[in-house]
N, C-alpha and C positions, 0 to 999 in steps of 0.2 A: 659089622653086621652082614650077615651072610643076603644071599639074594633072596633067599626063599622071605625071610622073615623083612627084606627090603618089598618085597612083594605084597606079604598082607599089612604091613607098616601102612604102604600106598593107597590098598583097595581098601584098609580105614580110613584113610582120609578121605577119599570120595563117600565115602557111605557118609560120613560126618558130614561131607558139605550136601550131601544129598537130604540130611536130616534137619540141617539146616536152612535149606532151601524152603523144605514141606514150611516148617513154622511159619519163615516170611513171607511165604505165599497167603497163607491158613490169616495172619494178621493184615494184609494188605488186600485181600477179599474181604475181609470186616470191616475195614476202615476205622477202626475200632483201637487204639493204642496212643499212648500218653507220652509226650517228652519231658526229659528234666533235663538238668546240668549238674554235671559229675564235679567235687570242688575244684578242678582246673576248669572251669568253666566250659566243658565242651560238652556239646549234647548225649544223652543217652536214651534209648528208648524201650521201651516196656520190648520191641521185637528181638533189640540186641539181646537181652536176658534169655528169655526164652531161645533164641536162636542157642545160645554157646549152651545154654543146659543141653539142648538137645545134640549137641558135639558132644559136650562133655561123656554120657551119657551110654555115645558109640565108645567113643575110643578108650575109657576107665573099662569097659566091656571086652576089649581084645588081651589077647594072651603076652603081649608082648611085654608089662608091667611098667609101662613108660609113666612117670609124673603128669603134669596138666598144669598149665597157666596159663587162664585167659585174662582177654582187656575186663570182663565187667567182672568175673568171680574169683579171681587169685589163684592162687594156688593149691593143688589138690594132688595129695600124695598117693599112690596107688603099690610104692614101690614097700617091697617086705624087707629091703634090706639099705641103709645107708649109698651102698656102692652101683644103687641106681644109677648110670648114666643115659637115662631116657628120659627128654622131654619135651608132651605137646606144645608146641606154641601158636595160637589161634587167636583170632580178630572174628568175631562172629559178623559185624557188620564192619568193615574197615569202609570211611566214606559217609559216614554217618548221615554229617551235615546236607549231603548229595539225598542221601534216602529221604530224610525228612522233607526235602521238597524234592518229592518225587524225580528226582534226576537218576538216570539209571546207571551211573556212576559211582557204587558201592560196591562189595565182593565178600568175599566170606575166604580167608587167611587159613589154612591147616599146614603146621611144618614138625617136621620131628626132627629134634635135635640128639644127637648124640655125641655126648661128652661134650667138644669145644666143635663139633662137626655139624651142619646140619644137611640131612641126607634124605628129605623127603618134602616135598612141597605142591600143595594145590591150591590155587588159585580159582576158586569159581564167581564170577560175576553174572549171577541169572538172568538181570534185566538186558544187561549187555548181549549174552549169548555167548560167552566165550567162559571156556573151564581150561586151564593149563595148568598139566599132572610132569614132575618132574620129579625123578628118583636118583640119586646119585649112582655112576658107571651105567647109566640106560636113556641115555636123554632126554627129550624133553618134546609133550605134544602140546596141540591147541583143538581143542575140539578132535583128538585123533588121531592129529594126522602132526608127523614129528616138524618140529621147526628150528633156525638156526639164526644167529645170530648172523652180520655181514662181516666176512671173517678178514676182508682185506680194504674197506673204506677207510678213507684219510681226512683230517681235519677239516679239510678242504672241499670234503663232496659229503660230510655226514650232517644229518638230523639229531637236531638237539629239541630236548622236552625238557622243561620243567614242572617241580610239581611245587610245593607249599616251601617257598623259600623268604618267609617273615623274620628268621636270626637273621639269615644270609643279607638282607638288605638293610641290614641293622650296623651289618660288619662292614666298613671302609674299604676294605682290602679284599674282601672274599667280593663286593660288590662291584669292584672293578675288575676283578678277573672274570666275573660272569660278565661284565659288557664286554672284555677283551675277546671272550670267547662266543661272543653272539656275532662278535664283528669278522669271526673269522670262519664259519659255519655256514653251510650251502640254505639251511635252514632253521630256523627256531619258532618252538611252539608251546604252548601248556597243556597238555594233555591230561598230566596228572594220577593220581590214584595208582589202581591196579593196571588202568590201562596203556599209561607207555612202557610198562616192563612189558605186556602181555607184548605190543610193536617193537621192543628191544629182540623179543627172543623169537620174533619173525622176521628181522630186518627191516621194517615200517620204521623203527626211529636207531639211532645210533647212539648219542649220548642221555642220560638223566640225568640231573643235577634237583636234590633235595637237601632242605638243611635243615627239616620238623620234624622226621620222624620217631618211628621206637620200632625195637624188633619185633613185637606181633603185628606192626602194617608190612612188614621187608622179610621175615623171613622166609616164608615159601618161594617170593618172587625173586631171593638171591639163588635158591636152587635152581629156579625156571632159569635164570640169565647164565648163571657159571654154566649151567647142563648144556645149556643151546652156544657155547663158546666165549660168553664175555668176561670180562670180568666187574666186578664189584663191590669196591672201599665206601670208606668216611671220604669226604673231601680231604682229610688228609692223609688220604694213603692208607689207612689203621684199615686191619680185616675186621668184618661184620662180627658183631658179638652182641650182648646182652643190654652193654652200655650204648650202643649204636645211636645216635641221634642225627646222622647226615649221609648224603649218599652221592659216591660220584661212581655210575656205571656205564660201560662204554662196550661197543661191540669186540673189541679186539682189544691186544694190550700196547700196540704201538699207539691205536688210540686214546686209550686210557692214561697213557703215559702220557701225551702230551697233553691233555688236557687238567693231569696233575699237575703239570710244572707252571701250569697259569697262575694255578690256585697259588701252588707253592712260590710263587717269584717274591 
């Protein structure tokens, strides 16, 4: 994908998370919206819906003829011909459980993937105040202003975050490497959600360690970290893809190496 079309790819996804913004705004001044649970038992609410319509909506709107799959309405083909390799991936509300008791720890997910690439990713969390716009070959901002990952911390002086790691503590082996590696870290914390990739790809945190997720919570925020210098796997090393359900991402890859080999011992 050339830059020009890497460019209106981008300022769709901000429009998107801009249209999705107006919704949960528009329902969170009404006070006015219902929860259910989705049959994996996790919540969903009347705002997510409405939110990813109003995604959907922008970006099946752009020239670019890219597919569409979101967390509440599936998939939505846009493409005229089979050898489509465009597609939206978006979390209208990623954080849910956070929204529903008003914790301001939710975000709105836009990423575009291309082929087995993904190459454009926006991260916005309104109540937080922090939007991170990442485009492949153009870095990576935070509210505007470009940000980076800590391109030479060691085991030894880095910040570790975790977020929703209920397999991981399930696992014997994956559970002692996370204590091997709490015991060996200047710091550790949970931070969670969108918000420790947002401190991954400012230097604020060094390591994440996840073992719940899916690709529409991770894929914009894998652009935001590779862009800003990191790198980020499954817990075992596997590149991010479709199947994704874990995450070990690290500012650097001396880092990330060693913090592989824990897992892997």
């Amino acid at each position: 994908m050339n830059k020009q079309l890497l460019d209106r790819a981008t300022e769709a996804a901000n429009q998107a998370c801009d249209a999705a913004s107006l919704e949960i705004e528009r329902f969170l001044n009404s006070g006015d919206w219902s929860v259910s649970n989705k049959p994996d038992n996790t919540p969903v609410t009347e705002v997510d819906v409405a939110a990813e319509h109003a995604i959907r909506k922008v970006l099946l709107a752009t020239e670019l003829g890219a597919d569409f799959y979101g967390e509440e309405t599936g998939r939505h083909s846009k493409a005229q011909s089979e050898q489509n390799d465009l597609l939206w991936l978006v979390d209208p509300i990623d954080g849910t459980k956070s929204f529903v008791r008003q914790s301001p720890f939710y975000s709105t997910q836009v990423a575009l993937l291309q082929g087995d690439e993904l190459v454009v990713g926006v991260s916005n969390a309104p109540a937080y105040g922090e939007r991170l716009v990442a485009t492949k070959g153009q870095g990576v901002h935070l509210n505007g202003k470009a940000v980076e990952c800590n391109a030479d911390v060691q085991l030894n002086d880095a910040y570790l975050s975790t977020g929703n790691i209920t397999t991981l503590a399930a696992d014997t082996q994956g559970w002692l490497a996370l204590g091997k590696l709490v015991g060996q870290v200047k710091r550790s914390r949970g931070y969670g959600d969108f918000c420790h990739y947002h401190q991954l790809c400012c230097g604020h945190t060094d390591i994440i360690i996840e073992s719940d997720v899916n690709i529409l919570d991770i894929a914009a925020l894998y652009v935001g970290v590779t862009q800003a210098g990191g790198v980020m796997t499954d817990l075992e090393g596997n590149t991010i893809n479709q199947q994704t359900t874990s995450v070990l991402a690290a500012a650097n890859k001396p880092l990330h190496d060693a913090v592989l080999a824990l897992f892997s011992a």
